[in-house]
N, C-alpha and C positions, 0 to 999 in steps of 0.2 A: 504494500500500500504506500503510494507518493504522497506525502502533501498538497502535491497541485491534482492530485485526482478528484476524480467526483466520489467515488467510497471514502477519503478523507473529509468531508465535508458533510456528510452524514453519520460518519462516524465519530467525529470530534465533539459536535453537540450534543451529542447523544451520552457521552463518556463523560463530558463535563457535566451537564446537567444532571444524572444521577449521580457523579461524585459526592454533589452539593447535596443532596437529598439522604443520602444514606447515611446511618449513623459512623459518628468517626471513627470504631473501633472497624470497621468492616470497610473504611476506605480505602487502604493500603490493599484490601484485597482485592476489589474494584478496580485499581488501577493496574494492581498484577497480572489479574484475568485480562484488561484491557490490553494492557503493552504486549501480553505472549500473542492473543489474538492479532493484535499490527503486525508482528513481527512471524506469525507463522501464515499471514496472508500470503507473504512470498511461496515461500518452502515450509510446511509443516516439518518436516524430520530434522531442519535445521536448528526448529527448536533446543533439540536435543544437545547440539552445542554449545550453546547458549547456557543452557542447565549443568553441562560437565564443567563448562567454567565456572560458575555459579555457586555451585556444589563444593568446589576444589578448593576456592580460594574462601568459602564461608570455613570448610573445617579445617584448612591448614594455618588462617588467621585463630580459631579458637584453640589449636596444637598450643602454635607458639604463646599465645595468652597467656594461656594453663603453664608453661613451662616459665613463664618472664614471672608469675607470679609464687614459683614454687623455692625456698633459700637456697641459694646456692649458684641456677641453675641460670639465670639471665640467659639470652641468647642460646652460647653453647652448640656444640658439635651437630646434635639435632636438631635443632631451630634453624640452623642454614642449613642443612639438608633436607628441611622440610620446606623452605622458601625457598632454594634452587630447585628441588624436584616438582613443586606447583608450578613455577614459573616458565621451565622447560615442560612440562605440561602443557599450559596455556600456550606458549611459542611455538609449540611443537603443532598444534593443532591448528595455527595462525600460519605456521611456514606450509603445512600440507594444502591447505584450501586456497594459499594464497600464490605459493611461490612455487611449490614444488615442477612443473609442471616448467617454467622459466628454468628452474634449475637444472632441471634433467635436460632440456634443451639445449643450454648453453656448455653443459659438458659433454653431452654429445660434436658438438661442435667444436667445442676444444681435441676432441681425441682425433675426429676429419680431419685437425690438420695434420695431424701426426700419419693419415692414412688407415687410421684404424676404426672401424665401425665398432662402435658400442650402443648397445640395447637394452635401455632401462621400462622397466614396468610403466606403464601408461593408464592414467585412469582419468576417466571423463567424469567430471565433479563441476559443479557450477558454483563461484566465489559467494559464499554468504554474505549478502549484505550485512554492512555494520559491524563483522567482525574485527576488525582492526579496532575500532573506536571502545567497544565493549571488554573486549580481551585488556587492551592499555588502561581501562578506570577499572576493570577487576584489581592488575597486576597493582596499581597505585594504590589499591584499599589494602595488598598484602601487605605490601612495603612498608606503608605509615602502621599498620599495627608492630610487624617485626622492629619497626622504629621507637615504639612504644610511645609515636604520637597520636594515635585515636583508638576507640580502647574497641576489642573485636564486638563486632555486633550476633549478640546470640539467638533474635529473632531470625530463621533463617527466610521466611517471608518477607519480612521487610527488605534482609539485604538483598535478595532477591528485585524486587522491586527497585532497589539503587540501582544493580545492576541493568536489568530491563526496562526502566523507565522509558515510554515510548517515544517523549518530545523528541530526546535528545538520543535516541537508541542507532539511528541509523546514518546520519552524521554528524553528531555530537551536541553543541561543546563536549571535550572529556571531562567528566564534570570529578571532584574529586569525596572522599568519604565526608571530609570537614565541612563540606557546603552544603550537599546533598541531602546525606544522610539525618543529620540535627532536623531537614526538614519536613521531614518523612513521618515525623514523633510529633511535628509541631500543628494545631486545631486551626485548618484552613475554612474558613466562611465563606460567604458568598459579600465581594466587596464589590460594589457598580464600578467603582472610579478604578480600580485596577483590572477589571475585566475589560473594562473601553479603554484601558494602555496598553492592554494584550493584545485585543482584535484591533488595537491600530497597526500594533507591530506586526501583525503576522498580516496585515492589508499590505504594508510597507516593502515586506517578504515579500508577499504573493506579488506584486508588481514589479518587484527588482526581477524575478524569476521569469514572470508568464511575458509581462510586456516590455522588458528591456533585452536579458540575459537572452531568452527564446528568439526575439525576433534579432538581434546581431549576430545569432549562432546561425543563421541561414547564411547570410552575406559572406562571414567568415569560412565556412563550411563550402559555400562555391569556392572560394579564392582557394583554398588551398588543398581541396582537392585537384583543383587545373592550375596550379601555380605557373608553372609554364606557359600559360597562354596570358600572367597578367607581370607588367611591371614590376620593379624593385618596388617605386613608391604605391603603388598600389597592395601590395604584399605587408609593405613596412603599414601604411593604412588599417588590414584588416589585422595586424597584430596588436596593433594597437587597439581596434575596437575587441579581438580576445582578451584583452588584459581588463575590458572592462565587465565582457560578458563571463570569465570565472568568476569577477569580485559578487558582480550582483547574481550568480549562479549560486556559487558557494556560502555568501554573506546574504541571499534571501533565504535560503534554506537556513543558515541560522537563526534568522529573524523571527522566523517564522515558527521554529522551535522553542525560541527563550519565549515567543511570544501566546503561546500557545501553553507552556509551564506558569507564566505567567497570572493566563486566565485562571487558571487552579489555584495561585496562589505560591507556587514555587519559584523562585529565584536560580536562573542557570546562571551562568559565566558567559560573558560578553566577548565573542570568541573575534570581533574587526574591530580596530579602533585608528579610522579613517587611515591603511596604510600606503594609501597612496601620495600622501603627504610628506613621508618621511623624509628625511633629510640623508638618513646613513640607511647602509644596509641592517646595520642592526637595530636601528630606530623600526623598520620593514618589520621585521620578524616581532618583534615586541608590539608586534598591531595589527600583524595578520596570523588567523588559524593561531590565538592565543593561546587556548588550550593545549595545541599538541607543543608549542614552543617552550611552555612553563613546566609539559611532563617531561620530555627529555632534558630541558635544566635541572630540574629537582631529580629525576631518576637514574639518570647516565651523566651528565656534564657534571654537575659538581661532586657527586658519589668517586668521580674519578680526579678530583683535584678541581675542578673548574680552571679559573683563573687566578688562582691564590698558590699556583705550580711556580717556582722558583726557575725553573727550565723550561727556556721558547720552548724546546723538540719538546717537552713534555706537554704544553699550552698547543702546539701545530698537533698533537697527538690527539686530545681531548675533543678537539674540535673537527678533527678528521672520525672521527668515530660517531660524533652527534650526525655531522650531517650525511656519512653515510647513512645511519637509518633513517635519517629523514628524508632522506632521498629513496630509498625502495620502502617506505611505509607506504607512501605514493602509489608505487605499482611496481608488480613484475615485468620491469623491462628495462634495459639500458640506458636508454633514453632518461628516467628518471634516479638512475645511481648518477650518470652526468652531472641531472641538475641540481641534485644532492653536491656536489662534487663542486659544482660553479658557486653557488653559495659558500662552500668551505672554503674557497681560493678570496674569497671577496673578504670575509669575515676576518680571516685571520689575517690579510691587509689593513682591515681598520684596526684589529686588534695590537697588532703588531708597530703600527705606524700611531696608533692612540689620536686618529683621526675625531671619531666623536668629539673629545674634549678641546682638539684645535679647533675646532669647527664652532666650538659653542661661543657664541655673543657677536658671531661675525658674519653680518646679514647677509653681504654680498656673497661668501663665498658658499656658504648656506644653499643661498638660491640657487646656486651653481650647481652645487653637489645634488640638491633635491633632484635638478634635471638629467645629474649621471646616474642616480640611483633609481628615476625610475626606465633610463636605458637600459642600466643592468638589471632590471626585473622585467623589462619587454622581450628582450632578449632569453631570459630566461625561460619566458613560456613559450616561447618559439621552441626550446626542445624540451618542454613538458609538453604540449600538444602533437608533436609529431607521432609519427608510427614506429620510427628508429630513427638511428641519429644519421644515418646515409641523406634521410629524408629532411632533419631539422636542419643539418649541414647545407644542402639546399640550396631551404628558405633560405637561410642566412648569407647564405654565396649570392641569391639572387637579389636581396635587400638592399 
């Protein structure tokens, strides 16, 4: 089920308005039942994954609870092997549906050059929606218990419910346990004036999506599939108008979720914060797809030292490893380890150079910089949109 469908549209009022009707103890159930139903509208059996992650990271957060709270035992040899073994769990079922398939393809291809045909097992699986996003705010509720900052939740329906929460279930925000969850426990009423802030934003949503993002996805969608038959500047043109139709693609589908949590009474994470304004490339990421930037800061980047690494190679090292996954969280394919990889070359330029802080109080050079960085971010989606990089190389040859 989309958002912009018409079964969204009868299904949303319909979820909201006996939310508000049913007594509170039986709301959390309500919206359980609700969110598996959205989410088994795709694929019923997909459920079932949904539920192994579910399942996995409820009892191996109440393991380690049980053992943080036992004398002696903090942490300990089995608390990280009970928080590597869920984790590789969870990833493990994240690389099969997502990657595997990429995988076995590109080493097949690696062994062709060597002449050698290699033949791996092949199965036809269709990518579950929203697994990336669900799998990442599981893995973030283990981590901050094993942290011993939020304490396990031993309702397993409710967290059930954090987990599958429908707004945000199939493109996010990643929303995380300390937000979420407190508000799960917390007696939502029926308030006018936040319900009409809700249905403005998911209005707001639905028009970035239906009547901006959808009708420049035509325009662009001709030009680059016949790239060849149009101009540099005409090319350079519709990449420019893709740069506008992910924001409002991607950032009305947000909209449209916070604003739909909203009507219920829930608060999401405000995942654009206008990044096309930015000034630096790191200014960029701290304002777009906020969510996934802040889990890989708090879960990989500084878990490994951050910037507080006394060694550049150890600082190029940190930030070589965040934006490889962020560049195949993306997708299976080359094309986006690249742009994972173009990001990492840019970053650790500003990092390196401490460009940000030359930059600060100096208007002119500001305004300069704003118009290389959103070069280097048009650029960028020029090989996130392609089909492989033979094809983004191209565009960009032809630009």
């Amino acid at each position: 089920m989309l958002f912009h469908s018409g079964s969204f549209l009868i299904f949303f009022p319909i979820v909201s308005l006996v939310y508000f009707l049913v007594p509170r103890r039986a709301k959390h159930l309500w919206l359980l039942g609700a969110s598996y139903y959205f989410y088994m509208s795709w694929n019923p059996e997909y459920a079932l994954l949904i539920l192994v992650s579910t399942v996995s990271t409820w009892g191996s957060a109440l393991f380690l609870s049980a053992r943080r709270q036992r004398p002696g035992k903090g942490r300990g040899r089995a608390g990280r092997w009970c928080l590597a073994g869920c984790v590789a769990l969870n990833l493990g079922i994240l690389f099969f549906f997502k990657y595997y398939g990429f995988a076995a393809e590109s080493v097949r291809g690696l062994f062709a050059l060597g002449h050698i045909s290699l033949e791996l097992p092949a199965f036809d699986v269709l990518l579950p929606v929203g697994i990336s996003f669900y799998t990442f705010q599981a893995i973030g509720y283990l981590v901050d218990v094993w942290r011993g900052e939020v304490a396990a939740e031993r309702n397993f329906l409710r967290y059930a419910l954090f987990v599958s929460f429908f707004p945000q279930l199939v493109a996010g925000p990643i929303e995380r346990s300390k937000n979420l969850m407190s508000q799960i426990y917390e007696r939502h009423v029926f308030d006018p004036e936040r319900v009409k802030d809700g249905l403005l934003l998911m209005g707001w949503g639905f028009f970035q999506k239906l009547v901006i993002a959808d009708r420049i996805a035509i325009l662009v969608t001709d030009v680059y599939d016949n790239y060849t038959e149009y101009s540099g500047l005409q090319i350079l043109l519709a990449t420019v108008l893709f740069a506008f139709q992910i924001y409002c693609d991607f950032g009305g589908y947000s909209d449209i979720a916070v604003g739909a949590a909203r009507v219920m009474g829930f608060t999401l994470t405000k995942n654009f914060k206008s990044p096309y304004y930015a000034v630096t490339v790191s200014e960029f990421w701290r304002s777009w797809h906020v969510s996934l930037t802040t889990w890989f800061r708090d879960y990989v980047y500084i878990p490994m030292g951050g910037s507080r690494v006394k060694s550049k190679a150890r600082l190029v090292l940190n930030l070589l490893a965040v934006w490889t996954l962020t560049g195949i969280w993306h997708g299976a394919n080359w094309t986006f380890l690249v742009w994972g990889l173009m990001y990492f070359a840019l970053l650790t330029f500003e990092k390196l150079t401490d460009l940000p802080k030359k930059l600060a109080g100096k208007k002119g050079l500001s305004a300069l910089y704003r118009g290389v960085t959103m070069l280097c971010v048009i650029c960028g989606w020029v090989i996130f949109r392609a089909e492989s990089l033979s094809e983004g190389l191209g565009f960009l040859a032809a630009m």
